[in-house]
C-alpha positions as CSV (number, residue, x, y, z in Angstrom):
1,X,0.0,0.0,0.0
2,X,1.3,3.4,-1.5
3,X,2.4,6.0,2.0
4,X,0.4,9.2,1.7
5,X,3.0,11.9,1.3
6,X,2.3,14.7,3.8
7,X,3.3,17.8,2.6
8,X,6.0,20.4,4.3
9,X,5.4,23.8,4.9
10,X,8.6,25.6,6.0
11,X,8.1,28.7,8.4
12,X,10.7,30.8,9.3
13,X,11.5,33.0,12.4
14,X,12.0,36.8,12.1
15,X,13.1,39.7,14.4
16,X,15.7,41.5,16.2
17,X,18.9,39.9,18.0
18,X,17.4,38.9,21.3
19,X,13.9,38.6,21.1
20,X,13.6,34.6,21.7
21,X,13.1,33.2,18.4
22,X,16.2,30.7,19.0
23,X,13.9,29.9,22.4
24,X,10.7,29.9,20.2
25,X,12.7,27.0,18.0
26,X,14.2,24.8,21.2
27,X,10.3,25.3,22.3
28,X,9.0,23.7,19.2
29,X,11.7,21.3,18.8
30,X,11.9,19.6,22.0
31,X,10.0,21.8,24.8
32,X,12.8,22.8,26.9
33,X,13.9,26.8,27.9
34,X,17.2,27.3,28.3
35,X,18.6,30.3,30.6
36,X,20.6,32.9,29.2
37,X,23.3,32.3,31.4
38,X,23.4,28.5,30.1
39,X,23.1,28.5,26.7
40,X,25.9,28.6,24.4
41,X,26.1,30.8,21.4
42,X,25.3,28.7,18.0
43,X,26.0,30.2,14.7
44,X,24.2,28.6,11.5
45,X,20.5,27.7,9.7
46,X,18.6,25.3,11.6
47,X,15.7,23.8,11.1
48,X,12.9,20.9,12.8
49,X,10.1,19.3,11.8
50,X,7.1,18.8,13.4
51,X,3.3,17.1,12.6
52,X,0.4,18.9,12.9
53,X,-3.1,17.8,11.6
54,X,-6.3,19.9,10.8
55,X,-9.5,19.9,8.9
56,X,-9.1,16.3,8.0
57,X,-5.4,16.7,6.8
58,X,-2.1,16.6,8.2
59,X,0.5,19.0,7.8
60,X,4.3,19.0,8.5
61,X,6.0,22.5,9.9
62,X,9.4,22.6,9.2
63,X,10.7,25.7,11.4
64,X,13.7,27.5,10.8
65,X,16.1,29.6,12.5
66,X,18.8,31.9,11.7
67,X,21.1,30.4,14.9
68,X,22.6,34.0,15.8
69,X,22.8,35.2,12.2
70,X,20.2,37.5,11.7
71,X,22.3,40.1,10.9
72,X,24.4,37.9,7.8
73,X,23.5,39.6,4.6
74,X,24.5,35.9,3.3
75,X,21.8,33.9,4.6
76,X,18.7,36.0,3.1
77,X,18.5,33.8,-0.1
78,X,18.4,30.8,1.5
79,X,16.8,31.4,4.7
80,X,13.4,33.4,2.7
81,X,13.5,30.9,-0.4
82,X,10.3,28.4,-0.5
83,X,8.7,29.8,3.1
84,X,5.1,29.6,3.1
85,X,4.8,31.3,6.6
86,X,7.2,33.9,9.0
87,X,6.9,34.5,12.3
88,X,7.7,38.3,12.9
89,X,8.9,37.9,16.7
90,X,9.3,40.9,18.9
91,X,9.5,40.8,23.1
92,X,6.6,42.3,24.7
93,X,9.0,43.9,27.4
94,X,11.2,45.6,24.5
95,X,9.7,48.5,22.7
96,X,12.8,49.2,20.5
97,X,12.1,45.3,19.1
98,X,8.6,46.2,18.5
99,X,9.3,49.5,16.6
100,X,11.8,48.1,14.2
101,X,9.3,45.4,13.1
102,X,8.4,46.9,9.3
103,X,11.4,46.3,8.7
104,X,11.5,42.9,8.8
105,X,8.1,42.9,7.5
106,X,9.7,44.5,4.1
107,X,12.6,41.9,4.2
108,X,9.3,39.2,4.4
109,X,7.7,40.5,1.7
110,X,10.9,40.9,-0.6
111,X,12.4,37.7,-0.1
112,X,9.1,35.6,1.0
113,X,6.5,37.2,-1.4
114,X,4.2,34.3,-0.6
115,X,4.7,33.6,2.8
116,X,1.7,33.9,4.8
117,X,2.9,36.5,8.3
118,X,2.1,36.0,12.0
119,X,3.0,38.9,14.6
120,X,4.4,37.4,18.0
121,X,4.9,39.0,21.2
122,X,7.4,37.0,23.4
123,X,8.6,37.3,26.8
124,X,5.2,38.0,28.4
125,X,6.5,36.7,31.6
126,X,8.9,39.6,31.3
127,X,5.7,42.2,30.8
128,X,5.4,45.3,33.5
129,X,3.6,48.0,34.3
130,X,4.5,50.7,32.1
131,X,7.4,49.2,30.0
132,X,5.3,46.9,27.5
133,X,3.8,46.6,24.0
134,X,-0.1,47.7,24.5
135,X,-2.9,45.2,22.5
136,X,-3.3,48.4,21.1
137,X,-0.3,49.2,19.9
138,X,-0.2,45.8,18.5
139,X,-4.2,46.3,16.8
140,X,-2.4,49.5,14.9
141,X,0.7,47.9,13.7
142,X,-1.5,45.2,11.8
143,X,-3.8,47.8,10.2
144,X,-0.9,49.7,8.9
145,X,0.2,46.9,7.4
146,X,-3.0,46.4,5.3
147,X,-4.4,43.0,6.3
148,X,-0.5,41.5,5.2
149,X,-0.7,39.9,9.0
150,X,-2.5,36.8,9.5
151,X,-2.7,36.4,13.5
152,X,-1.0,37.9,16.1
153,X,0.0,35.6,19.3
154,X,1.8,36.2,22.8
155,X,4.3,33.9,23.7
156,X,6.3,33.1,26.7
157,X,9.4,30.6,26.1
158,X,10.1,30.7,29.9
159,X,6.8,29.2,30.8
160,X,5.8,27.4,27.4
161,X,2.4,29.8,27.2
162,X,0.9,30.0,24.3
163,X,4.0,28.3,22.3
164,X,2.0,25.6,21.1
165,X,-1.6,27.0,20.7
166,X,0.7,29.7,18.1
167,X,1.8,26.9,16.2
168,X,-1.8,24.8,16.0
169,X,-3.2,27.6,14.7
170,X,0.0,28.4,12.1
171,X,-0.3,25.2,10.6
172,X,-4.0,24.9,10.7
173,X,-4.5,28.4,8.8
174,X,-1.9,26.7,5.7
175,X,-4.0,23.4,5.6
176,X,-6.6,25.6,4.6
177,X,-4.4,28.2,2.7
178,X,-2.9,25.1,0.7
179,X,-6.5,23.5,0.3
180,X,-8.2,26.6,-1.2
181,X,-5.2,26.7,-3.7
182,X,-5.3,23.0,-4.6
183,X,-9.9,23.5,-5.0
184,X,-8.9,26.4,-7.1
185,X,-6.4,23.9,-9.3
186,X,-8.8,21.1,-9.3
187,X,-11.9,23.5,-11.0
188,X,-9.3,25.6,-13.5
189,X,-8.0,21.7,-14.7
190,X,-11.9,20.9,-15.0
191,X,-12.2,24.3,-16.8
192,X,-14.4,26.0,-14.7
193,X,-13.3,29.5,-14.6
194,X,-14.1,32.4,-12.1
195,X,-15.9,35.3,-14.2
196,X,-17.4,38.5,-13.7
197,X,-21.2,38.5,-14.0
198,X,-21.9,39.7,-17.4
199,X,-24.6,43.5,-17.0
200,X,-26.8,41.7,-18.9
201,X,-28.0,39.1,-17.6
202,X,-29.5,37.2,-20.4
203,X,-26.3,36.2,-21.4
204,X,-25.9,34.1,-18.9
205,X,-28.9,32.4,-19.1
206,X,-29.3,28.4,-20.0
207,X,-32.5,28.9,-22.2
């Protein structure tokens, strides 16, 4: 009996130095948090994949992260190629990460063109009176950036909140990105074609 081939959608993880996207990968990989004062500096792509299933399919996310290199003009080609989704990452006790995030939503839309983008606050362990992103500020950022964001998450790596419900919901939203795409396919190979309604309507009409 033939195996069903399940297909791979790779993600990528986006920010500024230091917001916890390598914590957001060890997280998804394996569900540990490691401290800052024991974890060892990594340089290099990594990547990990992971099963998810929704609306009667199932989906594997293959997460990537840059390992320390964010700042390596050499690894935009290869790290943005073939992503179907990014994770724009930003800590919710930062401002400064928060403010800088259009520009790694240009870099996204340059280099990822396709890529579906999710907005995630980190660190909310960290978050204070007074020194943290607003929902507000948050609601703002996605209207300026004209419906381009997809769903917007808080994350703690520290405690493991909301880690898992973000990706669920990543991976459910492409199963159904992936099977509107392959319904469209299916009726253009049939050719059934999506028109405008003629203004008169007689021309449409099966008489």
């Amino acid at each position: 009996m033939a195996s069903i081939r399940v297909p791979e959608q790779k993600v990528i993880l986006c920010g500024e130095y230091g917001v916890g996207k390598s914590s957001l990968f060890r997280r998804f990989a394996n569900n540990t948090f490691v401290t800052a004062t024991d974890r060892k500096s990594t340089l290099g792509l990594d990547q990990f994949k992971k099963m998810y299933y929704a609306y009667g399919k199932n989906v594997k996310l293959q997460l990537w992260d840059t390992g320390g290199m964010e700042r390596v003009a050499s690894i935009t080609s290869s790290y943005y190629k073939f992503a179907e989704a990014a994770i724009l990452v930003f800590a919710l006790d930062n401002p400064a990460t928060f403010h800088i995030l259009s520009q790694h939503l240009l870099d996204i839309v340059t280099y990822a063109e396709n890529a579906k983008i999710f907005l995630c606050g980190n660190k909310s362990d960290l978050v204070s009176e007074g020194s943290h992103i607003s929902d507000s500020d948050i609601e703002a950022f996605c209207e300026q950036c004209h419906n381009l964001i997809s769903g917007t998450y808080k994350t703690s790596c520290k405690t493991g909140e909301g880690i898992e419900d973000m990706f669920t919901d990543i991976a459910s939203q492409l199963i159904k990105s992936n099977q509107s795409r392959m319904d469209l396919q299916t009726m253009d190979e049939h050719g059934f074609k999506i028109t405008e309604n003629s203004e008169d309507p007689e021309e449409n009409c099966l008489c």
